[in-house]
ZABA-612426 format. One record per residue: z, y, x of N, C-alpha, C, O in turn; residue number from 1. Coordinates in Angstrom, 3 decimals. Atoms other than C-alpha are relative to their C-alpha. Example, Ala and Ser with C-alpha at 12.3 -4.5 7.8 and 13.67 -1.06 7.14 Angstrom:
BEGIN
[pt [0.000 -1.190 0.890] [7.800 -4.500 12.300] [0.000 1.200 0.900] [0.665 1.181 1.936] 1]
[pt [-0.060 -1.190 -0.820] [7.140 -1.060 13.670] [0.730 1.090 -0.770] [0.899 2.198 -0.261] 2]
END
This chain:
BEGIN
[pt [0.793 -1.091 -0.552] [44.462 -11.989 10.212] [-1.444 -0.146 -0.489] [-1.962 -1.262 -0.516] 1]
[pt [1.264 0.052 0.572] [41.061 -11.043 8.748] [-0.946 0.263 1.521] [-0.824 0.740 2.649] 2]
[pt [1.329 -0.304 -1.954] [37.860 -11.113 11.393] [-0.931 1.031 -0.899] [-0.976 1.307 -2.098] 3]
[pt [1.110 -0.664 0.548] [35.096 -8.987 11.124] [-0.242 1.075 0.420] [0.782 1.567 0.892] 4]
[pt [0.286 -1.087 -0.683] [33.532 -6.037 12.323] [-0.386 1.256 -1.086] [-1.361 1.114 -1.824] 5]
[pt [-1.016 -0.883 -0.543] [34.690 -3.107 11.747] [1.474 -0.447 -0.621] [1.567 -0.752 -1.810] 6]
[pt [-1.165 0.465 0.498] [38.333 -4.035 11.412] [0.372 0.743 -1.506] [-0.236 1.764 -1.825] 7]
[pt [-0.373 -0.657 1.314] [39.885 -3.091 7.896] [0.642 1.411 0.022] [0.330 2.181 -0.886] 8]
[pt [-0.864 -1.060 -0.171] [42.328 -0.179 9.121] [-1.242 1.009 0.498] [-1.352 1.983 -0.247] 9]
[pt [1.602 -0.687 -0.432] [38.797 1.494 10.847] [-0.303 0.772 -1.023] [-0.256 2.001 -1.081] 10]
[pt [0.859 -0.272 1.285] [37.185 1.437 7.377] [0.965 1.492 -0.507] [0.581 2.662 -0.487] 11]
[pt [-0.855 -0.551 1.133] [40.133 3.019 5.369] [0.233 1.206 0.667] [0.349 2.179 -0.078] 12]
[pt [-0.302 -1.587 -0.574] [40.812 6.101 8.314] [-1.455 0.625 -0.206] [-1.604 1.802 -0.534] 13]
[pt [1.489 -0.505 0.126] [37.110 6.600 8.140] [-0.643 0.621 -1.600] [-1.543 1.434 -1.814] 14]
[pt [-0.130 -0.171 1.607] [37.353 6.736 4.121] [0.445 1.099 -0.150] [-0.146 1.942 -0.825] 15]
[pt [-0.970 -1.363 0.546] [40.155 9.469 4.154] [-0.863 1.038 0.806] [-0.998 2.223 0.502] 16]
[pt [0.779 -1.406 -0.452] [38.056 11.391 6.292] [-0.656 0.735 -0.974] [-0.523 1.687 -1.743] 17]
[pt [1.368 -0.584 0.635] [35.412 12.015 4.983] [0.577 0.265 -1.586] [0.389 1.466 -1.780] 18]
[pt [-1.024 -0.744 0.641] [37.615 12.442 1.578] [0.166 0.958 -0.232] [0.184 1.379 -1.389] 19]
[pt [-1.038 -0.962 0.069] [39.039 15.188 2.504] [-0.569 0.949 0.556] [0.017 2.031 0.600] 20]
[pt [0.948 -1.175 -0.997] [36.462 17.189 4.526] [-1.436 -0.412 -0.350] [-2.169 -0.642 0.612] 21]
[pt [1.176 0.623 0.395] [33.242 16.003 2.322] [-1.130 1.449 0.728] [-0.781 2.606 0.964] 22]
[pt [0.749 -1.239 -0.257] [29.883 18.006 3.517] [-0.562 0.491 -1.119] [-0.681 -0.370 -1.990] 23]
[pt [0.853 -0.609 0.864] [28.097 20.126 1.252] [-1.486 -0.184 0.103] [-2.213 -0.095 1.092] 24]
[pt [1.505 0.497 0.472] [24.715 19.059 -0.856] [-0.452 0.569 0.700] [-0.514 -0.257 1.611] 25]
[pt [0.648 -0.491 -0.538] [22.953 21.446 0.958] [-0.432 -0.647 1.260] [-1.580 -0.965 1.572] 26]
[pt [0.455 0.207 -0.963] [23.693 20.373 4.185] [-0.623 -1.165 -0.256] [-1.718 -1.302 0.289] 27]
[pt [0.160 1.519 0.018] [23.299 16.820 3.240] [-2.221 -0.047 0.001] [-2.944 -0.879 0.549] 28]
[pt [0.908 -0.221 0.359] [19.759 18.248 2.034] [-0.971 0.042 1.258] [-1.834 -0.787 1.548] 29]
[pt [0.548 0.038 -1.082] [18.731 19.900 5.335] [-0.315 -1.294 1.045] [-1.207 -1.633 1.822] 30]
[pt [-0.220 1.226 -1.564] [19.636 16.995 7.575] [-1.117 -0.591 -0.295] [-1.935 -0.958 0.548] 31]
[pt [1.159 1.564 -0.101] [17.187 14.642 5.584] [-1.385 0.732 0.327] [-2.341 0.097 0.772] 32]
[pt [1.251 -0.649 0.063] [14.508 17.270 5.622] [-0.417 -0.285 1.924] [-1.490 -0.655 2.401] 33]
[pt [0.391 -0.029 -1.282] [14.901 17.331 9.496] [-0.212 -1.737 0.051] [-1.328 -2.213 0.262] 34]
[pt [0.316 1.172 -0.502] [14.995 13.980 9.935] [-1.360 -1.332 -0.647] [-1.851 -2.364 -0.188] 35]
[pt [1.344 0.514 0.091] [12.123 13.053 7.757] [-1.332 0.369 1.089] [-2.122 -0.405 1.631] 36]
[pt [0.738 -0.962 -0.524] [10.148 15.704 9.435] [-0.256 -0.663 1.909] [-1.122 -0.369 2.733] 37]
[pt [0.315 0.112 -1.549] [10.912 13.863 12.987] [-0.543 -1.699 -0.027] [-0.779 -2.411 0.949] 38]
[pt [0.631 1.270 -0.001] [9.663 10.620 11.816] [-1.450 -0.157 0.351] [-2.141 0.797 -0.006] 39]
[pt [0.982 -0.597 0.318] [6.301 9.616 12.758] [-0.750 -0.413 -0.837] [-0.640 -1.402 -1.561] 40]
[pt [1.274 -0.105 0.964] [3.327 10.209 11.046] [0.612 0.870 -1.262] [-0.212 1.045 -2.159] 41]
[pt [-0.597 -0.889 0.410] [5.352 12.328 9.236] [-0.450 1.294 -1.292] [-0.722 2.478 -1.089] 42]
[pt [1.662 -0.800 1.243] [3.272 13.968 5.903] [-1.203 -0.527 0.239] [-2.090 0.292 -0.005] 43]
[pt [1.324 0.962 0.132] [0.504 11.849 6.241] [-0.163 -0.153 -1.133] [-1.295 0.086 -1.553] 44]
[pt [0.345 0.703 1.506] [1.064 10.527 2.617] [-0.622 1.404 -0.472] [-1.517 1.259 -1.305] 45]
[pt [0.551 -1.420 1.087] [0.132 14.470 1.359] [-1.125 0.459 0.413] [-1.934 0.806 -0.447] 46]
[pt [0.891 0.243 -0.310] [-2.302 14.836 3.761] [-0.778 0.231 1.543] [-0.179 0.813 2.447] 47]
[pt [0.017 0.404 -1.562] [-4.358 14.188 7.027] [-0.774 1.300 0.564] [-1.486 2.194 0.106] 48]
[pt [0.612 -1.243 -1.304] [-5.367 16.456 9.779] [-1.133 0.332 -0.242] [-1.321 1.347 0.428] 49]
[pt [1.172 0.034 0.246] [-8.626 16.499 8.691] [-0.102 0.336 -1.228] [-1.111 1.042 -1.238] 50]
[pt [0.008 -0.534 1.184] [-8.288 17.310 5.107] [-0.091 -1.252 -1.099] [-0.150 -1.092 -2.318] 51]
[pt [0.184 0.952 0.488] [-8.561 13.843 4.207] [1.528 -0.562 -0.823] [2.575 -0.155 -0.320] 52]
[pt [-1.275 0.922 0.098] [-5.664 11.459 2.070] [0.219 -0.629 0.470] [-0.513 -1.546 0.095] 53]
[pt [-0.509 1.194 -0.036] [-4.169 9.198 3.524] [1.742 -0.694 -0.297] [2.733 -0.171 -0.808] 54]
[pt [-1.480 0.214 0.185] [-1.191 6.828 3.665] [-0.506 -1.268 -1.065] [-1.444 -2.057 -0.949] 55]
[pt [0.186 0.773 1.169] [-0.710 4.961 0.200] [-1.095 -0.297 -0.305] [-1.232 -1.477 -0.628] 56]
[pt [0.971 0.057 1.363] [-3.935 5.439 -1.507] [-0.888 -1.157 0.730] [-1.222 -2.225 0.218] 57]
[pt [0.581 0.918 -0.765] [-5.720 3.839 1.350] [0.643 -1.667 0.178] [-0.113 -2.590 0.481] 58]
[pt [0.002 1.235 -0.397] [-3.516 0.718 1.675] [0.379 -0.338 -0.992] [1.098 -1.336 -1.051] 59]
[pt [0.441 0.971 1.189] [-3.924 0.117 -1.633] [-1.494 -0.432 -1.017] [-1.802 -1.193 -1.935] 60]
[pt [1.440 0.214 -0.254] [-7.394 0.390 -1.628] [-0.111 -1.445 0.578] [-0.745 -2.384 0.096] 61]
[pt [0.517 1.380 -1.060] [-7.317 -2.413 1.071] [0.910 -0.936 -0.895] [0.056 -1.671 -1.392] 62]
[pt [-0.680 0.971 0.881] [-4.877 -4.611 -1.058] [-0.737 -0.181 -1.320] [-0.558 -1.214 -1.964] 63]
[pt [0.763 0.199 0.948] [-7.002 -4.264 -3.658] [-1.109 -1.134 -0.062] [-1.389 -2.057 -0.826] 64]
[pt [1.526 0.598 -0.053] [-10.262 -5.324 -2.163] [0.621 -1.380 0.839] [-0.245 -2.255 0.857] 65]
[pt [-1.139 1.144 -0.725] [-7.828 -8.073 -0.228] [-0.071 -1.156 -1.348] [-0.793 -2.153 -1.376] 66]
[pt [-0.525 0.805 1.249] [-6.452 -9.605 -3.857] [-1.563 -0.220 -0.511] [-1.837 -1.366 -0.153] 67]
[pt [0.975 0.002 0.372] [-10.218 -9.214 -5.458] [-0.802 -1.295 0.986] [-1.552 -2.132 0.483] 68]
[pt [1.150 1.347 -0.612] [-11.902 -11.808 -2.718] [0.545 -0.975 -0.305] [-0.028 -1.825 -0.986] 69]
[pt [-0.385 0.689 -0.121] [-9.226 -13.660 -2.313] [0.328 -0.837 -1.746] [0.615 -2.028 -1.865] 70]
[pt [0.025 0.483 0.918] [-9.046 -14.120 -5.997] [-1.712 -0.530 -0.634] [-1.857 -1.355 -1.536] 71]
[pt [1.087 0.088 0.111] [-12.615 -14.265 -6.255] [-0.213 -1.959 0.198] [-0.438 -2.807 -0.665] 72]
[pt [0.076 1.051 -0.694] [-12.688 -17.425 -3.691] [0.752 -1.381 -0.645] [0.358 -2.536 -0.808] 73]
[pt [-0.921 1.108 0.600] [-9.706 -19.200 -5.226] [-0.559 -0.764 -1.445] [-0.676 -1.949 -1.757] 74]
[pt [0.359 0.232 1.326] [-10.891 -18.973 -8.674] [-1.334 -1.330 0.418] [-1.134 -2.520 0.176] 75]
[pt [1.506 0.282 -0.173] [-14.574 -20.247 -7.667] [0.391 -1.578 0.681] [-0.385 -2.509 0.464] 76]
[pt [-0.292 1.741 -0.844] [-12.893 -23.739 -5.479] [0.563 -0.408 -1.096] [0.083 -1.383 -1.675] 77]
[pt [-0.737 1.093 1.664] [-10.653 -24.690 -8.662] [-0.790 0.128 -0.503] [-0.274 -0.323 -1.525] 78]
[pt [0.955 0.236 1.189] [-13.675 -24.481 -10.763] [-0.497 -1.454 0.768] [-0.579 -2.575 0.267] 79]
[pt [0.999 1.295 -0.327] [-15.480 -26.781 -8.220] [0.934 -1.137 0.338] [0.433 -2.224 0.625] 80]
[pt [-1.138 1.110 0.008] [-12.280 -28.900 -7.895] [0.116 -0.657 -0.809] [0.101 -1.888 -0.815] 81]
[pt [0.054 0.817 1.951] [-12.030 -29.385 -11.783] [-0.772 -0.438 -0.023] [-0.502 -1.570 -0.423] 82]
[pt [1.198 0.331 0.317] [-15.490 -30.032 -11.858] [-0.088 -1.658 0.993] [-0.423 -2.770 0.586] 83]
[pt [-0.087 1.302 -1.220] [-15.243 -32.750 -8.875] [0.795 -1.087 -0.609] [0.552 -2.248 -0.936] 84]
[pt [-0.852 1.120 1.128] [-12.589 -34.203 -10.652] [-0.803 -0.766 -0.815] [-1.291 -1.894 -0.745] 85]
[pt [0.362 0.859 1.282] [-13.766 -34.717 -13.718] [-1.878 -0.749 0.144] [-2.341 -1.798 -0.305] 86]
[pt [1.661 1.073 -0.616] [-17.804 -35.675 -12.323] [0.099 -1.038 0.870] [-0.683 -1.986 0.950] 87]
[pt [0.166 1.650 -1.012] [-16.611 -38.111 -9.597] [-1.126 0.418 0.955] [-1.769 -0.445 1.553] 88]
[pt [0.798 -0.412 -1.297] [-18.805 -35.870 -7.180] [0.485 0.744 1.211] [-0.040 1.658 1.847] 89]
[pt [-0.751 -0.920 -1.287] [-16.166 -34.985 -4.495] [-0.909 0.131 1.253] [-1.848 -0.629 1.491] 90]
[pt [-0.079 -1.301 -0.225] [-16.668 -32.653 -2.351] [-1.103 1.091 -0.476] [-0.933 2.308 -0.557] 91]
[pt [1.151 -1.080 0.117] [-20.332 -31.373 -3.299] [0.330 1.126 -1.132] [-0.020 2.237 -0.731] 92]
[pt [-0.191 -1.470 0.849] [-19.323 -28.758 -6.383] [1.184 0.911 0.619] [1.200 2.133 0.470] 93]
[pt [-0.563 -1.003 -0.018] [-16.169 -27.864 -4.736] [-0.828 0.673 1.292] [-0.575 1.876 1.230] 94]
[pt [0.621 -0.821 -1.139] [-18.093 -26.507 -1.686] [-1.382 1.082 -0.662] [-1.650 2.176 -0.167] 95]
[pt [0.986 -0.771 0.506] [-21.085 -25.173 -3.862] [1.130 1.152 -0.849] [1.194 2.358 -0.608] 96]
[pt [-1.051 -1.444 0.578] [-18.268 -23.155 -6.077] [1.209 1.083 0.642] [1.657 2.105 0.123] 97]
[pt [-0.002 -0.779 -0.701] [-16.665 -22.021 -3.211] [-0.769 0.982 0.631] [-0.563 2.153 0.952] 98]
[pt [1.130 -1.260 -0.825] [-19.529 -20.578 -1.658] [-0.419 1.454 -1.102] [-0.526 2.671 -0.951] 99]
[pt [0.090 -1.425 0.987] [-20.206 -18.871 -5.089] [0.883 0.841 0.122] [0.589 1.941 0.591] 100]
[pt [-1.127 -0.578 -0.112] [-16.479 -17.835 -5.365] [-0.394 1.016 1.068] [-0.785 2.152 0.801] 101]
[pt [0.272 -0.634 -1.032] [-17.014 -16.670 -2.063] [-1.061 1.589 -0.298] [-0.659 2.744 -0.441] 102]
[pt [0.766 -1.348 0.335] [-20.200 -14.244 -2.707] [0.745 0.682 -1.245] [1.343 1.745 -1.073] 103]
[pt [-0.690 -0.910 0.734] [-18.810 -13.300 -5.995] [1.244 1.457 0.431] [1.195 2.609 0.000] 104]
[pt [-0.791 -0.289 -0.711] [-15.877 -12.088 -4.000] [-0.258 1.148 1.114] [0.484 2.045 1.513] 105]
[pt [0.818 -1.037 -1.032] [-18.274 -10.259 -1.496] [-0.429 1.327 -1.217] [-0.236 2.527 -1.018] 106]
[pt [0.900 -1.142 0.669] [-20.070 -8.253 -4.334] [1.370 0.657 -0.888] [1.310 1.824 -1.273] 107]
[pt [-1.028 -1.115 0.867] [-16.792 -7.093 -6.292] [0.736 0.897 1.608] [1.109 2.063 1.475] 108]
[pt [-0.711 -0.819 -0.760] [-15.237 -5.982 -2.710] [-1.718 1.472 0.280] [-1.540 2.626 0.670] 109]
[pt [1.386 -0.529 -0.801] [-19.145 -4.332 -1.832] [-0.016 1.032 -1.324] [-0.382 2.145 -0.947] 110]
[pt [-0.448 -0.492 1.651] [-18.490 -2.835 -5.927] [1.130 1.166 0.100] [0.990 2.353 -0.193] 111]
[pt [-1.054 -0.771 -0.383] [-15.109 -1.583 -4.932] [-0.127 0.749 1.308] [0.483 1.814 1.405] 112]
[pt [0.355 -0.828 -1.307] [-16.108 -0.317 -1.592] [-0.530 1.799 -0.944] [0.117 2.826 -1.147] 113]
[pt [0.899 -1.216 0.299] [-18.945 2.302 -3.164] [0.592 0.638 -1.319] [0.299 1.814 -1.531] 114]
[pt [-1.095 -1.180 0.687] [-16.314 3.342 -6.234] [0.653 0.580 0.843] [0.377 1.751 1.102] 115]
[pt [-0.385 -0.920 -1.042] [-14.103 4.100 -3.609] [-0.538 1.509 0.447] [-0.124 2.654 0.266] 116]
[pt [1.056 -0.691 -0.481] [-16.696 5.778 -2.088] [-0.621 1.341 -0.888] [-1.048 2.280 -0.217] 117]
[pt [0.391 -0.391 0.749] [-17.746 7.578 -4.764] [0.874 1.160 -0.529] [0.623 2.354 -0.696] 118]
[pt [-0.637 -1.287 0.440] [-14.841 9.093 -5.996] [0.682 0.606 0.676] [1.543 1.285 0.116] 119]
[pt [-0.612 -0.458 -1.934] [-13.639 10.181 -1.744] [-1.408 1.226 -0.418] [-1.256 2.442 -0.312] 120]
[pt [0.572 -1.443 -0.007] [-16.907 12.199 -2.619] [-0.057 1.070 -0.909] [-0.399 2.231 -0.684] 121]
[pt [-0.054 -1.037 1.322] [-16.512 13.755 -5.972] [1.362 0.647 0.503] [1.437 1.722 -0.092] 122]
[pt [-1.025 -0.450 0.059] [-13.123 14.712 -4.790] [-0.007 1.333 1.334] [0.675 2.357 1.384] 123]
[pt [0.010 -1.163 -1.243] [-14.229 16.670 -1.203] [-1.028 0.967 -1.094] [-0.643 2.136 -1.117] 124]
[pt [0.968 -0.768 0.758] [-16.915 18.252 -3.564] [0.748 1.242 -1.009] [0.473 2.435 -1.139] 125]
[pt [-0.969 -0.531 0.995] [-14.209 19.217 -6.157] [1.147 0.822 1.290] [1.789 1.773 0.843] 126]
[pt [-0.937 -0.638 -0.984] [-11.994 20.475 -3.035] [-0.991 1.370 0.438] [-0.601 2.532 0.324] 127]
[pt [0.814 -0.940 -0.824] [-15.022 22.424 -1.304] [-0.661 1.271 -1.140] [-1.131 2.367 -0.835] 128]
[pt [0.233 -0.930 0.997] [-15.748 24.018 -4.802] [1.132 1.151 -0.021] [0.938 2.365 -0.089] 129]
[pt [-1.799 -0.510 0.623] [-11.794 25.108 -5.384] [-0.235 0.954 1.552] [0.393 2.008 1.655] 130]
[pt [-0.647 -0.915 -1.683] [-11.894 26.730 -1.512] [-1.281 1.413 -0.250] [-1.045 2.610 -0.085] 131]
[pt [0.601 -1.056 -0.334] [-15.048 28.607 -1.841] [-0.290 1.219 -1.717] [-0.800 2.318 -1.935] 132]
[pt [-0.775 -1.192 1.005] [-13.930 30.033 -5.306] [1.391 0.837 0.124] [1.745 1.775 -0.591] 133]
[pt [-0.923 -0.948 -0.356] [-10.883 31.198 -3.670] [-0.388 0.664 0.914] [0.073 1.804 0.957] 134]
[pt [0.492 -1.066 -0.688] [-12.764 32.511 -0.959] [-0.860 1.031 -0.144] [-1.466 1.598 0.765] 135]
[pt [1.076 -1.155 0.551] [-14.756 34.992 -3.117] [0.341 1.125 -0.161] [-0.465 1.962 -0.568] 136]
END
């Protein structure tokens, strides 16, 4: 006897069903439409209540400026690690090349902030142009 959930004979009546009485693309179509539609937050990725994007663009914005410190920081302690090493002055460079790492790390996220920034405003600008040339 085999174990397992759903028994084998289950599977195989459940198989011929559907077989033999398949639904049509269409419906298959509607259903997902409704049932995206009842998920929430639900069109957010196209766009927000406010006229704003969100969704994706934003949390890869933040993964961005995330990977950028954190690579910033890392980089900047293995320099002062190697350096410790090979001078025989543990801990003082790796803590001074962390701290650099560190700011470095501050000024590319403070860099990436105001691009961001920058092109969130060229883009309402480029939106508020497009609306009040259709409203002419």
């Amino acid at each position: 006897m085999r174990w397992g959930w759903p028994p084998p004979e289950r599977v195989s009546d459940k198989v011929s069903q559907n077989d033999q009485n398949p639904l049509p693309p269409s419906d298959f179509d509607r259903r997902l439409k409704e049932a995206k539609a009842k998920l929430p937050g639900a069109g957010r990725e196209a766009k927000g209540g406010d006229g704003r994007d969100v969704g994706r663009a934003g949390m890869a914005a933040g993964f961005r400026i995330a990977v950028e410190l954190l690579a910033a920081i890392v980089v900047g302690a293995g320099i002062g690690w190697g350096l410790d090493q090979w001078l025989g002055t543990r801990p003082w460079l790796l803590i001074l090349f962390f701290i650099l790492g560190a700011v470095a790390g501050l000024m590319n996220v403070y860099r990436t902030g105001m691009e961001l920034d920058r092109l969130a405003k060229a883009k309402r600008v480029a939106e508020q142009a497009e609306r009040n040339r259709g409203g002419r």
